[in-house]
CHARMM internal coordinates of N, CA and C (Angstrom, degrees):
IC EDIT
DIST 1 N 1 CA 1.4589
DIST 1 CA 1 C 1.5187
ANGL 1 N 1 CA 1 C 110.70
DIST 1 C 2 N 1.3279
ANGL 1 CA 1 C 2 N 127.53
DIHE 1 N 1 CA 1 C 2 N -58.16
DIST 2 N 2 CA 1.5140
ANGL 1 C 2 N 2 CA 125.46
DIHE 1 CA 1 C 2 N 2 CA 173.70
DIST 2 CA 2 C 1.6051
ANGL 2 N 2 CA 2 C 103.86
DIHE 1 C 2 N 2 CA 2 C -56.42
DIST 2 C 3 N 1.4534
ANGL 2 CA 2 C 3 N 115.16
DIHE 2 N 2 CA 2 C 3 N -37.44
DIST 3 N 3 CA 1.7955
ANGL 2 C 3 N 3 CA 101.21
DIHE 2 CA 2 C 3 N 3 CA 173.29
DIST 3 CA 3 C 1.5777
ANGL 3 N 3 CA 3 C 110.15
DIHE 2 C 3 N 3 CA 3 C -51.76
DIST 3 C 4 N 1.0483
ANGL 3 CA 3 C 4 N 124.55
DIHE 3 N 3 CA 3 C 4 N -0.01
DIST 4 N 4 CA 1.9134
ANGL 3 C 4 N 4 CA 116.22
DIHE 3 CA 3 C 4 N 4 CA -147.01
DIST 4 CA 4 C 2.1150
ANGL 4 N 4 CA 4 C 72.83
DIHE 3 C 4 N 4 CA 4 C -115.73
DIST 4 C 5 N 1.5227
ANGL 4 CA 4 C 5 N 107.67
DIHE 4 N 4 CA 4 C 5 N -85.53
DIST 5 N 5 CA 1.2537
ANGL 4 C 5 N 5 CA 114.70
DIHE 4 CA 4 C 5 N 5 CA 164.17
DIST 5 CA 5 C 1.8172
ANGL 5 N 5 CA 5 C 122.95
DIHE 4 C 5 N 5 CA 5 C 7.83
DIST 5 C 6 N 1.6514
ANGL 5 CA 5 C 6 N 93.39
DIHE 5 N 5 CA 5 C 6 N -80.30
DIST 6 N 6 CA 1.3890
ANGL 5 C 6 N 6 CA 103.14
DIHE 5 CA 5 C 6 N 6 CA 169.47
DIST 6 CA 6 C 1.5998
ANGL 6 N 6 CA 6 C 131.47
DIHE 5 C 6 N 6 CA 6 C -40.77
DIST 6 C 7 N 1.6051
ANGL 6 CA 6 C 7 N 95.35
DIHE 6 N 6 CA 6 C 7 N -50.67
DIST 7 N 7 CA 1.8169
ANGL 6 C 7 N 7 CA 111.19
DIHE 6 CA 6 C 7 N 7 CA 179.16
DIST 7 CA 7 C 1.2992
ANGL 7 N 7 CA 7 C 109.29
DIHE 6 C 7 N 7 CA 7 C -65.60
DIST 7 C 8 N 1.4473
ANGL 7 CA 7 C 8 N 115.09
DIHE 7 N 7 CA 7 C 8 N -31.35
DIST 8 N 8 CA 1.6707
ANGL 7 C 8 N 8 CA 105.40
DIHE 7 CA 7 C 8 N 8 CA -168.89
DIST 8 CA 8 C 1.2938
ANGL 8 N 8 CA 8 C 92.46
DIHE 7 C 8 N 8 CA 8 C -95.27
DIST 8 C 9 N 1.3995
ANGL 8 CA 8 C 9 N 137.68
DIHE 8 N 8 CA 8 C 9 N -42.26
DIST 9 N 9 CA 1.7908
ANGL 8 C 9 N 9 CA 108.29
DIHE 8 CA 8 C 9 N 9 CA 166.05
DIST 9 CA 9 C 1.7509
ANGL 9 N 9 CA 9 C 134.96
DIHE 8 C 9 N 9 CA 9 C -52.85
DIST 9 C 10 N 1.4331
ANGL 9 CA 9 C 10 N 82.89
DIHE 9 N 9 CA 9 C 10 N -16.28
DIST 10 N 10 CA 1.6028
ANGL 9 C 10 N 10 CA 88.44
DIHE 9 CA 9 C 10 N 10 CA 179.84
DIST 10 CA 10 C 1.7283
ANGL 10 N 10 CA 10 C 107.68
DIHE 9 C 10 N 10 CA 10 C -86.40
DIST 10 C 11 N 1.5730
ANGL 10 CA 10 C 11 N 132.72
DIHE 10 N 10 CA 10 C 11 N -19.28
DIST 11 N 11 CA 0.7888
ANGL 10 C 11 N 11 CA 130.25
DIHE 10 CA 10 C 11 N 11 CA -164.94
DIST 11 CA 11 C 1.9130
ANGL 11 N 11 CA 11 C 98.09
DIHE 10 C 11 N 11 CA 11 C -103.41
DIST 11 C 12 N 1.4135
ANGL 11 CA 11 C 12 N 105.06
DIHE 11 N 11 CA 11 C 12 N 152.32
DIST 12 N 12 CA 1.7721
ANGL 11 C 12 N 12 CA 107.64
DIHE 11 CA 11 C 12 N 12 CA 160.07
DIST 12 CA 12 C 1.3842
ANGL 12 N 12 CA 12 C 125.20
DIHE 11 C 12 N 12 CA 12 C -69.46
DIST 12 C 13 N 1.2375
ANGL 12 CA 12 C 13 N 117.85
DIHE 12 N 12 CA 12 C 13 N -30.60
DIST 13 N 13 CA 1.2018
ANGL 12 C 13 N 13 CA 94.88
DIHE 12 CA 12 C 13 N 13 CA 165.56
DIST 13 CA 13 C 1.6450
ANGL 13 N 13 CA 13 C 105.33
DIHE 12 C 13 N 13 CA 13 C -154.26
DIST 13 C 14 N 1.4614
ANGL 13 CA 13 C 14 N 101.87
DIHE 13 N 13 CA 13 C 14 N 176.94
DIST 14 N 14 CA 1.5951
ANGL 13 C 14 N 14 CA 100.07
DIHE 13 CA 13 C 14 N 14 CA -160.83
DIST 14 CA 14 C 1.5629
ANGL 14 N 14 CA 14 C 107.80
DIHE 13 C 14 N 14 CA 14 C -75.64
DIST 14 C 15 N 1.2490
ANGL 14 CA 14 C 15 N 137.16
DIHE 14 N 14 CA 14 C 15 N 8.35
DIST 15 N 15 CA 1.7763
ANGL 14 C 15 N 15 CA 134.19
DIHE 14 CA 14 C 15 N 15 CA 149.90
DIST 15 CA 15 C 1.0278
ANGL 15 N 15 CA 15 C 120.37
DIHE 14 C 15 N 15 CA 15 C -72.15
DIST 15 C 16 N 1.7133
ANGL 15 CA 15 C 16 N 114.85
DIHE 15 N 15 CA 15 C 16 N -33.18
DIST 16 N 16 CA 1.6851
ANGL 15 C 16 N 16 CA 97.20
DIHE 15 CA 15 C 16 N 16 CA 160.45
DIST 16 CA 16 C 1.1714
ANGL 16 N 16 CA 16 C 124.36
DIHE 15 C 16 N 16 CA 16 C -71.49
DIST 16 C 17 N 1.6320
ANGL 16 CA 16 C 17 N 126.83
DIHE 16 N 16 CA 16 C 17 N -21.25
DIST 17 N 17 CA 1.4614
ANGL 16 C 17 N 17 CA 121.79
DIHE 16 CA 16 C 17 N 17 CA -161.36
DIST 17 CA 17 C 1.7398
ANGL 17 N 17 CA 17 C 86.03
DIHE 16 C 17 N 17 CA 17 C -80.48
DIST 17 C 18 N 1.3049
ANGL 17 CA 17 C 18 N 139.54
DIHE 17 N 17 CA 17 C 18 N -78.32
DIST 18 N 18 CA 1.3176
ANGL 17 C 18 N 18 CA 164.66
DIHE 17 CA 17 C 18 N 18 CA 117.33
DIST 18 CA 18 C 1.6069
ANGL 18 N 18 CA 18 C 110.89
DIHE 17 C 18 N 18 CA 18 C 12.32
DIST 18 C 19 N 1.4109
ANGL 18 CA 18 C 19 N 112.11
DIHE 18 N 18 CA 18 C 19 N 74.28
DIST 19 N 19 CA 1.5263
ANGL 18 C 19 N 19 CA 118.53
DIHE 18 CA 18 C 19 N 19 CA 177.84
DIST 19 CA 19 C 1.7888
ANGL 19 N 19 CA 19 C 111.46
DIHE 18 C 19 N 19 CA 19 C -79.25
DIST 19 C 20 N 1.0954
ANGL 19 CA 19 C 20 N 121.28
DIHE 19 N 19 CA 19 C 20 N -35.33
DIST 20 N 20 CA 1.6287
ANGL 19 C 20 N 20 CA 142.41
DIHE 19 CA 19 C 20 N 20 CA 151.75
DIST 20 CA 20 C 1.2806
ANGL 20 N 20 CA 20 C 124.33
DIHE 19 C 20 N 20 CA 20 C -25.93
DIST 20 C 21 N 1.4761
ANGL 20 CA 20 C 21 N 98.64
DIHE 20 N 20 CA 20 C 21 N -56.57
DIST 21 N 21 CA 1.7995
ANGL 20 C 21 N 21 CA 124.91
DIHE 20 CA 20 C 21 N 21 CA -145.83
DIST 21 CA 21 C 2.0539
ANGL 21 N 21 CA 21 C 80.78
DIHE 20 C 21 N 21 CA 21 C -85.65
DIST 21 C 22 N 1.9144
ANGL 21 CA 21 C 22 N 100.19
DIHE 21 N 21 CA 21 C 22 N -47.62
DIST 22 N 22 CA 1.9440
ANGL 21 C 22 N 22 CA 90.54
DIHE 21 CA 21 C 22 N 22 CA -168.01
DIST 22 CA 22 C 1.4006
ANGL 22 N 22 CA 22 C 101.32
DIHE 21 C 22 N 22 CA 22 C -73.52
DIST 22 C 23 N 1.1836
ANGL 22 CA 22 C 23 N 120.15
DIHE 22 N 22 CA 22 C 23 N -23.68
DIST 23 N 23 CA 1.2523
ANGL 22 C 23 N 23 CA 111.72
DIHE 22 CA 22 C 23 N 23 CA 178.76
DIST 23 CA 23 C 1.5962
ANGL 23 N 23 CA 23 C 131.98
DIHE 22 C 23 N 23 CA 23 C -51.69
DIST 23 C 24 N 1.2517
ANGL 23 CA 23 C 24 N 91.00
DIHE 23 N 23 CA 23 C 24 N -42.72
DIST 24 N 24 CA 1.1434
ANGL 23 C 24 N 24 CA 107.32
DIHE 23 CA 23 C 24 N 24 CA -169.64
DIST 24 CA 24 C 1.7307
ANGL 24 N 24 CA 24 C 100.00
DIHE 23 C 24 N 24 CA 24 C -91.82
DIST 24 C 25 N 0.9736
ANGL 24 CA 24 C 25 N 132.62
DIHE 24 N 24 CA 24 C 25 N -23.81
DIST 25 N 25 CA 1.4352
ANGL 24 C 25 N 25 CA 125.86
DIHE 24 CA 24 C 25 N 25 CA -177.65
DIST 25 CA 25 C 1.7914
ANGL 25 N 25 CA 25 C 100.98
DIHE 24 C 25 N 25 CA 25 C -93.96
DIST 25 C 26 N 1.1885
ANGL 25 CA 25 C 26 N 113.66
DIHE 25 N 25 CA 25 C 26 N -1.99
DIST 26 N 26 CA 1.8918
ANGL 25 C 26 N 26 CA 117.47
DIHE 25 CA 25 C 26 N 26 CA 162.14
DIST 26 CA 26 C 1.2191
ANGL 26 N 26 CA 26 C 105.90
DIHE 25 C 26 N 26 CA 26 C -80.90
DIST 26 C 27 N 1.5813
ANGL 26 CA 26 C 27 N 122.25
DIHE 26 N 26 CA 26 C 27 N -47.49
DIST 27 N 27 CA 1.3082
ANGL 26 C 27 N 27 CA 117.36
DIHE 26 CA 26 C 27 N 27 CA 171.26
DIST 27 CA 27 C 1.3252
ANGL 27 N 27 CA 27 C 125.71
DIHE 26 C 27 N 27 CA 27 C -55.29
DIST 27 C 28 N 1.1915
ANGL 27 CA 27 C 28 N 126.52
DIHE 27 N 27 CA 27 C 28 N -51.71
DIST 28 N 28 CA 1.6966
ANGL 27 C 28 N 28 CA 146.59
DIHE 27 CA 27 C 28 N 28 CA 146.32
DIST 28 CA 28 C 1.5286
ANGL 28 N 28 CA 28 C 97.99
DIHE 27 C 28 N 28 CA 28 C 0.17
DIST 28 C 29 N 1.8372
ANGL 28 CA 28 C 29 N 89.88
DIHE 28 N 28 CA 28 C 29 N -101.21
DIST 29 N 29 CA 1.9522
ANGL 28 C 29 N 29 CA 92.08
DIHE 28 CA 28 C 29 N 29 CA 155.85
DIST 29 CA 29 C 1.4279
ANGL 29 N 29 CA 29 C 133.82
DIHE 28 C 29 N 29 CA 29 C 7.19
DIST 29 C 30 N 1.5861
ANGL 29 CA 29 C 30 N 98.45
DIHE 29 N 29 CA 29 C 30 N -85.03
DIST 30 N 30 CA 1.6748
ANGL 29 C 30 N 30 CA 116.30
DIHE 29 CA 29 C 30 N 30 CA 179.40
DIST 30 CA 30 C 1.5285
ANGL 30 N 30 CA 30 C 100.43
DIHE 29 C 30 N 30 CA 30 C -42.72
DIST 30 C 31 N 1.6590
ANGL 30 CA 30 C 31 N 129.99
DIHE 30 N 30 CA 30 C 31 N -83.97
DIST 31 N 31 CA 1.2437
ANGL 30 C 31 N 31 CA 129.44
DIHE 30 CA 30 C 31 N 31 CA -168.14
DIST 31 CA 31 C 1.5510
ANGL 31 N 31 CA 31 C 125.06
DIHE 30 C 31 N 31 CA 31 C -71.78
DIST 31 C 32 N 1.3557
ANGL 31 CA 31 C 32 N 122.92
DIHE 31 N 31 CA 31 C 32 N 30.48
DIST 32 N 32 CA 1.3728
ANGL 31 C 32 N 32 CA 141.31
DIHE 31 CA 31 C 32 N 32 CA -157.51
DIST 32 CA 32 C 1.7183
ANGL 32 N 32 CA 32 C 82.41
DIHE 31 C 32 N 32 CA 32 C -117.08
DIST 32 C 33 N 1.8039
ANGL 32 CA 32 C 33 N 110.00
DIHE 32 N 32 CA 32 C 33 N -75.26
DIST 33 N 33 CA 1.5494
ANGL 32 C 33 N 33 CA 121.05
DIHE 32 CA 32 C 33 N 33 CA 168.20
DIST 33 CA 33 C 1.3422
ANGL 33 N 33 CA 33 C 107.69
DIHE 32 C 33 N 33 CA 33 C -51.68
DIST 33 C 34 N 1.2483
ANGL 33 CA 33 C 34 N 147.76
DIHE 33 N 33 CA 33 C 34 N -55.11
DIST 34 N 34 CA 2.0020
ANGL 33 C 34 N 34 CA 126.35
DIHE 33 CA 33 C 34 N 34 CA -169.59
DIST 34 CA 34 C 1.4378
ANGL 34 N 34 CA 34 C 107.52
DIHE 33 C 34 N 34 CA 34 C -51.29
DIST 34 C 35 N 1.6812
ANGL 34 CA 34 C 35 N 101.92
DIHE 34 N 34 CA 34 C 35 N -52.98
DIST 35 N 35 CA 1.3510
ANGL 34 C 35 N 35 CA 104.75
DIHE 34 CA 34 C 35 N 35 CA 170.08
DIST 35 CA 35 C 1.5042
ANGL 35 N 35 CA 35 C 131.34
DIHE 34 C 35 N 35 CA 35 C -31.52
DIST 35 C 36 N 1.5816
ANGL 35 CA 35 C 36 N 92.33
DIHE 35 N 35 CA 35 C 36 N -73.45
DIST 36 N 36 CA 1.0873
ANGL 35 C 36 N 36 CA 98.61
DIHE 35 CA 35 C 36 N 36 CA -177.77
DIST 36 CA 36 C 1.7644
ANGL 36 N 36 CA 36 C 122.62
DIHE 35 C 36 N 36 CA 36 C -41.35
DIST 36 C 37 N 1.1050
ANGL 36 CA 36 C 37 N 85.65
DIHE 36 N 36 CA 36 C 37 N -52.81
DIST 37 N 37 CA 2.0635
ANGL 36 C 37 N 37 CA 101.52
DIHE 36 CA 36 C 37 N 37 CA 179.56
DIST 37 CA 37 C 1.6177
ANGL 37 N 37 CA 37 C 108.86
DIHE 36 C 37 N 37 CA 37 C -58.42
DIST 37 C 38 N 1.3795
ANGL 37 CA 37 C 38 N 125.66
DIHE 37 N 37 CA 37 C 38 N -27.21
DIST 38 N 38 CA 1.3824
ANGL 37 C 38 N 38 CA 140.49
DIHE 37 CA 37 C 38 N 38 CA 158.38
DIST 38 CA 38 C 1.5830
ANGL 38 N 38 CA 38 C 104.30
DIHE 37 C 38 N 38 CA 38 C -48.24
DIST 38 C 39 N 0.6846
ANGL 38 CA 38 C 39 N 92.51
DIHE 38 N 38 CA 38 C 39 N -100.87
DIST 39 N 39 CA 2.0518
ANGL 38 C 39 N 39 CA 115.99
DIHE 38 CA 38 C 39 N 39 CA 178.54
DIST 39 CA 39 C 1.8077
ANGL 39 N 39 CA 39 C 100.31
DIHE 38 C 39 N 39 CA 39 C -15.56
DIST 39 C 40 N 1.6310
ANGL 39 CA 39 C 40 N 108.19
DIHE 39 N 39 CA 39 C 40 N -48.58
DIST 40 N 40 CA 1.4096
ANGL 39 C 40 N 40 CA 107.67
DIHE 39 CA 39 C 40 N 40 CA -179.75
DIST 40 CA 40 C 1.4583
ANGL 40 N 40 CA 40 C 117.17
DIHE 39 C 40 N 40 CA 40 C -78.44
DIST 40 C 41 N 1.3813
ANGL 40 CA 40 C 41 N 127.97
DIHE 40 N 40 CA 40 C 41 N -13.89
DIST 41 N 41 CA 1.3516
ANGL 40 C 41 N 41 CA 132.79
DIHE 40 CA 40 C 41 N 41 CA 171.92
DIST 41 CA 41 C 1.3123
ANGL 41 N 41 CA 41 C 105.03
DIHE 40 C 41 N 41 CA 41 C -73.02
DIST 41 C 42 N 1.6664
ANGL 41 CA 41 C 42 N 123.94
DIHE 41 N 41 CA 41 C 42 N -13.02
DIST 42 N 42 CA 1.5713
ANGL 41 C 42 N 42 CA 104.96
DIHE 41 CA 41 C 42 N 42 CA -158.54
DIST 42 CA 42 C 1.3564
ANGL 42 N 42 CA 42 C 97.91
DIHE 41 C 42 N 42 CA 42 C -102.17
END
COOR INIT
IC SEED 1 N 1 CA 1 C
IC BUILD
């Protein structure tokens, strides 16, 4: 837990500490836009 602590004070912001967390909120992103462009075709 202080290893986790340490990295995210050492980093600017919490996507560098958290390689998972951006990952997964890029993906978010990605299917937020198909959607979206879906919804407007209908």
């Amino acid at each position: 837990m202080n290893e986790n602590i340490l990295k995210i004070n050492q980093t600017h912001t919490i996507f560098e500490a958290d390689q998972m967390h951006s990952e997964l909120r890029i993906l978010d992103w990605i299917f937020y836009l198909i959607c979206s462009n879906e919804i407007k075709r209908m």
